[in-house]
N, C-alpha and C positions, 0 to 999 in steps of 0.2 A: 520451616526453613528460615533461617534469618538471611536477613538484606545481606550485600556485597556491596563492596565502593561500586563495581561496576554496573550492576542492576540501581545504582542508586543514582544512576544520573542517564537522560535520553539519551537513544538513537537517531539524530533527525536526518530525513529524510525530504529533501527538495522534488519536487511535483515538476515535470517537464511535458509539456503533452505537445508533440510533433505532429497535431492534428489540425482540421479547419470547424471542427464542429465538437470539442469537447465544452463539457457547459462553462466552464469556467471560463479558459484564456482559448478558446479554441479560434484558430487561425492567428494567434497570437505571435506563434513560434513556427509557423510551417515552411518559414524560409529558413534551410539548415544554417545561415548563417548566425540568425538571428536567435535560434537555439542553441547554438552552441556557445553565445553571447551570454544567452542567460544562466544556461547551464554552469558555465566557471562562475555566473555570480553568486550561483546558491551555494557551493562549494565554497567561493569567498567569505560569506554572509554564515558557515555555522556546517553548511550540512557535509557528515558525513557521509551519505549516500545521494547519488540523483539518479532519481527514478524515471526512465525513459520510456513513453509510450506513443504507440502509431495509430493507433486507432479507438476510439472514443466507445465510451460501455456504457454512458449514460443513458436512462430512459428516451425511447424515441429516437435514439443514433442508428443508423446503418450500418452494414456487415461492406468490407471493402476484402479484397484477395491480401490472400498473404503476399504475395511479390509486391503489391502495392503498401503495404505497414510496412515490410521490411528499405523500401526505397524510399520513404521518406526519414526512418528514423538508421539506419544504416551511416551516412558521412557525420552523425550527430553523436551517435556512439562511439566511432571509432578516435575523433577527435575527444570527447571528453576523458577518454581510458586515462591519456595522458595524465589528467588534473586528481584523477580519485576513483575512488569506488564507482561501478556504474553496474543499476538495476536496469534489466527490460520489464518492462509490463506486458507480458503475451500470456493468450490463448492458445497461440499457435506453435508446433513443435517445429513447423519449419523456421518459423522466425526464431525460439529458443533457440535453435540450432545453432544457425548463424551468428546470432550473438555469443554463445557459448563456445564458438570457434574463434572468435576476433577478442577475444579473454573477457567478455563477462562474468562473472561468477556469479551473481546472483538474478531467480529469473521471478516477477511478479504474476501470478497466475491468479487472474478471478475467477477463472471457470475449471478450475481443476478437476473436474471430474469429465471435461469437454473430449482433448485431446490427451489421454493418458500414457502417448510416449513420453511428454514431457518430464514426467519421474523417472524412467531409464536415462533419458539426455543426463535430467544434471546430475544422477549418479554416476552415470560415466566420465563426467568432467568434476567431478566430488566440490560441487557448487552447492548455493540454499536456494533455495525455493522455497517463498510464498505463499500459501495456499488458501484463500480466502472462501469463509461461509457467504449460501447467497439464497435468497429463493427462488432465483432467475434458475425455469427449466431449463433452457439453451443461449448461449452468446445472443444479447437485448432480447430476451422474452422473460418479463418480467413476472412471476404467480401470483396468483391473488396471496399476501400471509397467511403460512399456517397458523393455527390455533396454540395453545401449552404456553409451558415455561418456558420461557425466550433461553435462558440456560440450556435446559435441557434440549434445545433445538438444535442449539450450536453444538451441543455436546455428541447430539447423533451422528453429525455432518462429519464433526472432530475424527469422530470413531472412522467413520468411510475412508475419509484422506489419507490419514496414517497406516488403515490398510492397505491401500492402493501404493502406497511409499514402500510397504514394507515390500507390497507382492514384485515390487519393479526395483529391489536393492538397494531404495537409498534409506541411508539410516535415518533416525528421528534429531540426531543429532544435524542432520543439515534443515529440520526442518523447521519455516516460521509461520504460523498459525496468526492469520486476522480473521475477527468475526463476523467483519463486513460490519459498514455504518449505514445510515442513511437509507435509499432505497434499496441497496441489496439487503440491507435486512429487514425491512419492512415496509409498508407505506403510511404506518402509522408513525408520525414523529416522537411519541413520547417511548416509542420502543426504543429508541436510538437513546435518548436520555435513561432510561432505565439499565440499558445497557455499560454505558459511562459508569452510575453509579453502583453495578455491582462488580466494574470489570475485575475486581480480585478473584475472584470467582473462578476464572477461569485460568488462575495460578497452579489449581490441581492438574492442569493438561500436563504442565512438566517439561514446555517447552519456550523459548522465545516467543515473546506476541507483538504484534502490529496494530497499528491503531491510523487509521484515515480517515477523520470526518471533513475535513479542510474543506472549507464553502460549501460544505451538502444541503440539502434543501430546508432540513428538519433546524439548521442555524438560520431559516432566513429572517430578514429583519423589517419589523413593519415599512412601509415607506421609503425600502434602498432601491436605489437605481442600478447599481452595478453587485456582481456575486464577492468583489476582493471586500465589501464592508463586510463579511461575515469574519475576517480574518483573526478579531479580537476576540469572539466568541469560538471559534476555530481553537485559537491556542488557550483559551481556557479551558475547553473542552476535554484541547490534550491534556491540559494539566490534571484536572481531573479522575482521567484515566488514570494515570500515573500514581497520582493519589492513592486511588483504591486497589492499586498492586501492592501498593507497600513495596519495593524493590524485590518480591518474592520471583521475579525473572525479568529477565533483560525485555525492554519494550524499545519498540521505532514506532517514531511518530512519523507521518506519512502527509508531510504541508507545504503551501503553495509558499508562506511568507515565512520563512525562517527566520529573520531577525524578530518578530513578533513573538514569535514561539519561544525563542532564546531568552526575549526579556520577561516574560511571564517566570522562568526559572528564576533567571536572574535576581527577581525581584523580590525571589522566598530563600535564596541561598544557595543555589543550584551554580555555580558559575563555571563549571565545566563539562565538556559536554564527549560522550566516546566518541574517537574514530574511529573508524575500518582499513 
């Protein structure tokens, strides 16, 4: 398949966490105000999408009720509709719900396999869905890493989701495929770089791909004090990815600092960027 203007330039995607305890900025943004501040910023600063989430999936974070994720990230949603595109990040079919009722269109799912009304929700509101690879047997229960070809791991996962899509009527066509970075895919660091380098690879799936390493563990940096220094290796990383797609499908990059990410294009020739 050859490149398209449109596959030839990112997806980016603005990182929002409306939580007290995600590893990055968590309690950063948990005053809706102060979310919804930043949220127009990332918007301002490049991003076509911001991705909105209530509850933290990092190693060693806590499970909270759904009425609770939806009350914090609820008056943050509804106010950013206005500015742009807006992702949730859930687990949960109740919380998809309700976002998908207040006109979300797109829902971020790292445990798709967890609550699978969530592929009947967005095929009834003819939304995308996100469906992220992970080793995590249940929402923060992390597995020891399988064994094989890191391809081929994904590729199994691949296969499950898109039946689960098909079994519950939503097309392939709404769906976007990430392979998970960092600890959802491993706890070995150099699998997440490996992955980077063959992301072309999984150009065969035939679908939109997602890519999130933004401050993951496996960027960290000898001697930093805070997780935003990973942010220059963050958007190399994306680039990277990017790289190794050849524009063979449309990619969203999934980062805390967007203008960082923007000037890495920028600075090879990239100077525009799709919106939604």
């Amino acid at each position: 398949m050859a490149p398209n203007k449109q596959n030839s330039t990112p997806i980016l995607v603005g990182i929002l966490n409306v939580t007290p305890d995600s590893f990055s900025d968590g309690g950063s943004f948990i005053e809706p105000s102060l979310a919804i501040e930043h949220g127009k910023q990332l918007f301002a600063d490049g991003a076509a999408i911001v991705d909105i989430g209530g509850v933290s999936t990092r190693p060693g974070s806590s499970e909270i009720t759904a009425d609770e994720e939806w009350r914090r990230i609820a008056p943050v949603v509804q106010e950013l509709l206005q500015f742009g595109t807006v992702s949730v990040d859930t687990y949960r079919a109740h919380v998809a719900k309700k976002a998908l009722q207040l006109g979300v269109n797109m829902i971020n799912n790292v445990f798709p396999l967890f609550e699978k009304e969530i592929f009947s929700l967005v095929a009834e509101n003819d939304a995308r869905l996100v469906v992220m690879h992970s080793r995590c047997s249940a929402p923060h229960v992390f597995s020891p890493s399988p064994g094989g070809d890191i391809i081929e791991r994904i590729k199994v996962f691949y296969e499950k989701v898109t039946g689960e899509a098909k079994s519950h009527g939503l097309p392939l066509r709404n769906l976007i495929f990430d392979p998970g970075m960092g600890g959802f895919l491993s706890e070995y660091p150099n699998d997440s770089w490996e992955l980077i380098h063959r992301f072309g690879e999984l150009a065969s799936f035939g679908i939109p791909l997602y890519f999130g390493s933004s401050r993951k563990g496996f960027l960290k940096c000898e001697r930093e004090r805070e997780s935003c220094e990973r942010d220059a290796l963050s958007a190399f990383s994306g680039y990277l990815a990017f790289q190794s797609l050849g524009g063979l499908q449309p990619l969203y990059l999934r980062v805390h600092n967007i203008l960082m990410q923007k000037r890495f294009f920028e600075i090879t020739g990239h100077s525009s960027f799709v919106r939604t």
